[in-house]
C-alpha atoms as one frame of an Amber mdcrd trajectory, in Angstrom:
protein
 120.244  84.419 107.713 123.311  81.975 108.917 123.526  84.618 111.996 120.388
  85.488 113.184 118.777  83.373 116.012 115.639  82.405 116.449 113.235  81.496
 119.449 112.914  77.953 119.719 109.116  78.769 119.738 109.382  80.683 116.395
 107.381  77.834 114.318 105.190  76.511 116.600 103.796  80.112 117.316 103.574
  81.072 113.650 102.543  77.936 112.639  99.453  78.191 114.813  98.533  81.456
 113.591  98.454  80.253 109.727  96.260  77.009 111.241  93.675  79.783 112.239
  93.623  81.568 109.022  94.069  79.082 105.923  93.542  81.971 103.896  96.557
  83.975 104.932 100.413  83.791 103.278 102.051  84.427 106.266 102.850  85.313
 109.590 104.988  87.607 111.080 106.527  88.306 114.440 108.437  90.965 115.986
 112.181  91.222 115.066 114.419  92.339 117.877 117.090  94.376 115.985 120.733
  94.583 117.598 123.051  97.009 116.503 127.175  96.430 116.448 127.485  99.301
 119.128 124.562  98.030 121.110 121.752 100.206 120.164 118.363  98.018 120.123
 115.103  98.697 117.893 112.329  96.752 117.413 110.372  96.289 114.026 107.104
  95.268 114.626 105.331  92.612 112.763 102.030  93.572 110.967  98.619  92.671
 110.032  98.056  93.407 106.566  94.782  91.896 105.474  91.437  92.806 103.580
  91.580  93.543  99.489  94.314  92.443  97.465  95.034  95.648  96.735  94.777
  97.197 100.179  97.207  94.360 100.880  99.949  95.688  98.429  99.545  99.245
  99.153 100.225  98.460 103.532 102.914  95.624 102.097 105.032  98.214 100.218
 104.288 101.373 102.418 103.782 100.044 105.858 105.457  96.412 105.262 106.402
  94.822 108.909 109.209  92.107 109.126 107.971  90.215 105.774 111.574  89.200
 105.257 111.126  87.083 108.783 107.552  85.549 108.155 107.121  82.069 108.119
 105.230  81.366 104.599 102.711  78.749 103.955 104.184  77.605 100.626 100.775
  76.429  99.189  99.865  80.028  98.812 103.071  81.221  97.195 104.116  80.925
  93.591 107.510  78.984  94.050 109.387  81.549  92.097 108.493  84.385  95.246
 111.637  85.106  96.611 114.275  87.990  96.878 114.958  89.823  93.046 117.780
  87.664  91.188 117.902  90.902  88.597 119.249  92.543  91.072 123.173  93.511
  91.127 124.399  94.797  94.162 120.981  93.747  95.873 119.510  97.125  97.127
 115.536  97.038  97.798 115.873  93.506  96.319 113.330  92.955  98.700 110.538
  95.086  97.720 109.266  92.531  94.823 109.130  89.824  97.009 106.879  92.016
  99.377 104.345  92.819  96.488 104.486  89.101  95.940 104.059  87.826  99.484
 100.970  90.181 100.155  99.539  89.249  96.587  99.120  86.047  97.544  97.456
  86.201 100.554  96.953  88.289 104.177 100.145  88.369 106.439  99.239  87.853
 110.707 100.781  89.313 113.089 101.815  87.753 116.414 103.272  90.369 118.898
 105.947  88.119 120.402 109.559  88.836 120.046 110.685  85.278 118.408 113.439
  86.628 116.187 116.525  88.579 116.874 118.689  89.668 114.206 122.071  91.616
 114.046 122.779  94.493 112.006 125.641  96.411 110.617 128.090  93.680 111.300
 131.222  93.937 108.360 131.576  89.901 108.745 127.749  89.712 107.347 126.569
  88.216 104.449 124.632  91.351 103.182 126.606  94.627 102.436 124.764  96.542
 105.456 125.413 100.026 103.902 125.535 101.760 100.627 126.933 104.537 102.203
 129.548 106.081  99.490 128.187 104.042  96.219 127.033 106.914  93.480 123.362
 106.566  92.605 124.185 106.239  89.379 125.673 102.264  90.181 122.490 101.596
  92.405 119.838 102.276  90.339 119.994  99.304  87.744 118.760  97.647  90.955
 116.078  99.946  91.675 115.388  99.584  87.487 114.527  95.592  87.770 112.968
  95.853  91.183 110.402  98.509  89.461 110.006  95.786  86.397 109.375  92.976
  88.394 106.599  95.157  91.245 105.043  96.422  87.891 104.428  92.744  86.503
 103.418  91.729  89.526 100.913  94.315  89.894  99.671  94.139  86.038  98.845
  90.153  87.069  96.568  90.706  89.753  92.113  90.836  89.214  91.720  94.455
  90.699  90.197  97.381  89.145  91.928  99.843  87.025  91.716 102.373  90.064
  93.376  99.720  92.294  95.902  99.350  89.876  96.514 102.715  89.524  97.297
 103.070  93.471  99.473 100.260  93.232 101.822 101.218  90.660 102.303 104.964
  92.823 102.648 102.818  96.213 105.368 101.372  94.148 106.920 104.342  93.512
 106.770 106.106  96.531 108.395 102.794  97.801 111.432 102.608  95.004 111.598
 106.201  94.877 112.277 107.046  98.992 115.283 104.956  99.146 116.912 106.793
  95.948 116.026 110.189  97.310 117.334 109.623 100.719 120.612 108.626  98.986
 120.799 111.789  96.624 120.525 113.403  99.651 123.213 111.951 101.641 125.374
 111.524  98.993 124.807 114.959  97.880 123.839 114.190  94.092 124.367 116.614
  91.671 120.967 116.683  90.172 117.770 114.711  91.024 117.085 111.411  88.939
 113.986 111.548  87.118 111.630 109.075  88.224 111.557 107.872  84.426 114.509
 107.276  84.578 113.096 104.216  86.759 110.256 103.342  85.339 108.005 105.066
  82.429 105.235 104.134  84.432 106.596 106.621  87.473 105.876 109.777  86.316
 103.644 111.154  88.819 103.178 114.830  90.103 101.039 114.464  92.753  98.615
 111.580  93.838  96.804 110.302  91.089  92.707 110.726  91.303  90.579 107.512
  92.796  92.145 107.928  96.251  88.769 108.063  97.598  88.077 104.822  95.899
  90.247 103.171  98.742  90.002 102.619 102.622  90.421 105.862 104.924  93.323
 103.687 106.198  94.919 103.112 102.715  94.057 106.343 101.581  96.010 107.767
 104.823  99.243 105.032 104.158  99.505 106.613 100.464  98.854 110.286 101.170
 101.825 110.372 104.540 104.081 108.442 102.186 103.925 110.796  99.805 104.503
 113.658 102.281 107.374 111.836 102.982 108.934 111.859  99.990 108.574 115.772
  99.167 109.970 115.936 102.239 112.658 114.860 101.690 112.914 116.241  98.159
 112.531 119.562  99.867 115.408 119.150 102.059 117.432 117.695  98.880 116.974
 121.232  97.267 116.985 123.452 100.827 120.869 121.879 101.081 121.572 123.288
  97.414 119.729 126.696  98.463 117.605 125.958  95.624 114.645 128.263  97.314
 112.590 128.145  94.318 112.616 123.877  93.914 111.944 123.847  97.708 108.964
 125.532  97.062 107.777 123.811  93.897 108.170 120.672  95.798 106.319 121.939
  98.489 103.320 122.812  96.627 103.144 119.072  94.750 102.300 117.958  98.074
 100.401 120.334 100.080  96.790 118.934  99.347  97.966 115.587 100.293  99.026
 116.954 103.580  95.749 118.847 104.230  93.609 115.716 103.395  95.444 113.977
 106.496  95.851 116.773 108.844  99.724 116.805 108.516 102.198 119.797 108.020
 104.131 119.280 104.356 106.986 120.041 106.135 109.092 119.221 109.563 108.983
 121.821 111.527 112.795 121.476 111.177 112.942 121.647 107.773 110.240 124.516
 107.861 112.514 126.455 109.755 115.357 126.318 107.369 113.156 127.136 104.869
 111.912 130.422 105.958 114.942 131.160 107.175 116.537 131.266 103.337 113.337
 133.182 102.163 113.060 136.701 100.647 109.999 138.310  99.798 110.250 138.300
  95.918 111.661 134.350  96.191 108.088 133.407  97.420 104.583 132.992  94.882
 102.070 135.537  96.703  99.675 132.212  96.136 101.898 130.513  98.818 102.836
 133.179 101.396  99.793 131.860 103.701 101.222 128.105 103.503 104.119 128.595
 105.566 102.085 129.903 108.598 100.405 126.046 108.814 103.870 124.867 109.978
 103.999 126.520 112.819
């Protein structure tokens, strides 16, 4: 980006990383986030290696600072870069992810080498969508889904692996749109078909066991995630009943990786809305696991 600075080391350091590994993509280093008022984060680069598949799932769920790797071009189609389909450029970046891990392992070098600034209004890149109806977002979230399904569909895995891909993918695309139904308080929740045909998944499809413990992990928390915050989309409506149904989609997730479904937070506000009658008998016991 034309205001983003870089360590004068930044190559050299990368560089030597991808002469170790000839197999890899890319290389990543930490990015030293700076906020307008001053407020600093960190988002570590990552490691993403192993199985092409494994690769995608970590990319999309678990991605690093791909957007700040340097990328040895002989492993790269020369079409992978940021989605051109897109409109207003939200999650533009997600396809290029899928892409970057397809065709090859990212490294990781712990160094701070890169320092970018965020939520500045003289930026190139519209730092917020804070305000913009779903409904004028998700053409972008549309072609980003197209192009992380082709991408997917092109690669030698099994049908299994595919399978796990295309749900990564959609607890990816599908997070972002959630989050924003729920701070833009949407009037209804968008279908995931709506998306993509190939989204319409209930829970976590069978041939998770086919994977790593650590992928398996990566796809089960993500998809804790997102009924969370589906949950707390329908505990703001006092929609008891949804809450609940949501809920349930991912309790077995959350038991096969020793996590509550729900925040304790959000657990709270739950049980505070409850009467007796609102609540299955099947799922009176649940609630005592979040405490």
């Amino acid at each position: 980006m034309h205001d983003d600075i870089i360590d004068a080391r930044y190559v050299e350091t990368l560089l030597s990383k991808l002469i170790e590994r000839p197999d890899a993509a890319s290389a990543q280093c930490d990015v030293l986030h700076v906020i307008q008022t001053g407020r600093q984060y960190v988002a570590s680069g990552r490691t993403q290696d192993g199985p092409v598949a494994e690769r995608v799932i970590a990319g999309l769920l678990v991605p690093g600072a791909p957007l700040r790797a340097l990328i040895r071009k002989e492993r790269v189609d020369e079409n992978v870069r940021l989605a051109s389909t897109s409109e207003r450029g939200w999650e533009a970046h997600v396809p290029f992810q899928v892409a970057l891990l397809a065709a090859g392992p990212a490294l990781r070098v712990p160094e701070i080498l890169y320092w970018r600034p965020s939520g500045r209004k003289e930026g190139l890149v519209e730092s917020s969508w804070t305000g913009v109806p779903i409904h004028e977002l998700i053409g972008d979230q549309r072609g980003n889904a197209k192009q992380c399904l082709a991408l997917i569909d092109g690669l030698s895995v099994t049908p299994t692996e595919a399978t796990m891909m295309r749900f990564a993918a959609y607890l990816r695309l599908m997070l972002p749109v959630r989050t924003h139904e729920v701070i833009e308080r949407a009037a209804a929740l968008i279908d995931p078909s709506e998306i993509s045909p190939a989204f319409e998944f209930s829970t976590v499809p069978t041939g998770l066991g086919e994977l790593s413990p650590a992928a398996r992990k990566t796809i089960a928390a993500a998809f804790v995630n997102l009924i969370r915050v589906e949950t707390s989309y329908y505990l703001r409506r006092g929609s008891v009943k949804d809450a609940i149904r949501a809920f349930a989609r991912a309790r077995p997730a959350a038991l096969a990786i020793g996590v509550p479904v729900l925040s304790r937070r959000l657990a709270g506000r739950m049980l505070r809305r409850f009467r007796p009658l609102d609540v299955p008998d099947d799922i009176h016991g649940w609630f005592s696991d979040t405490h």
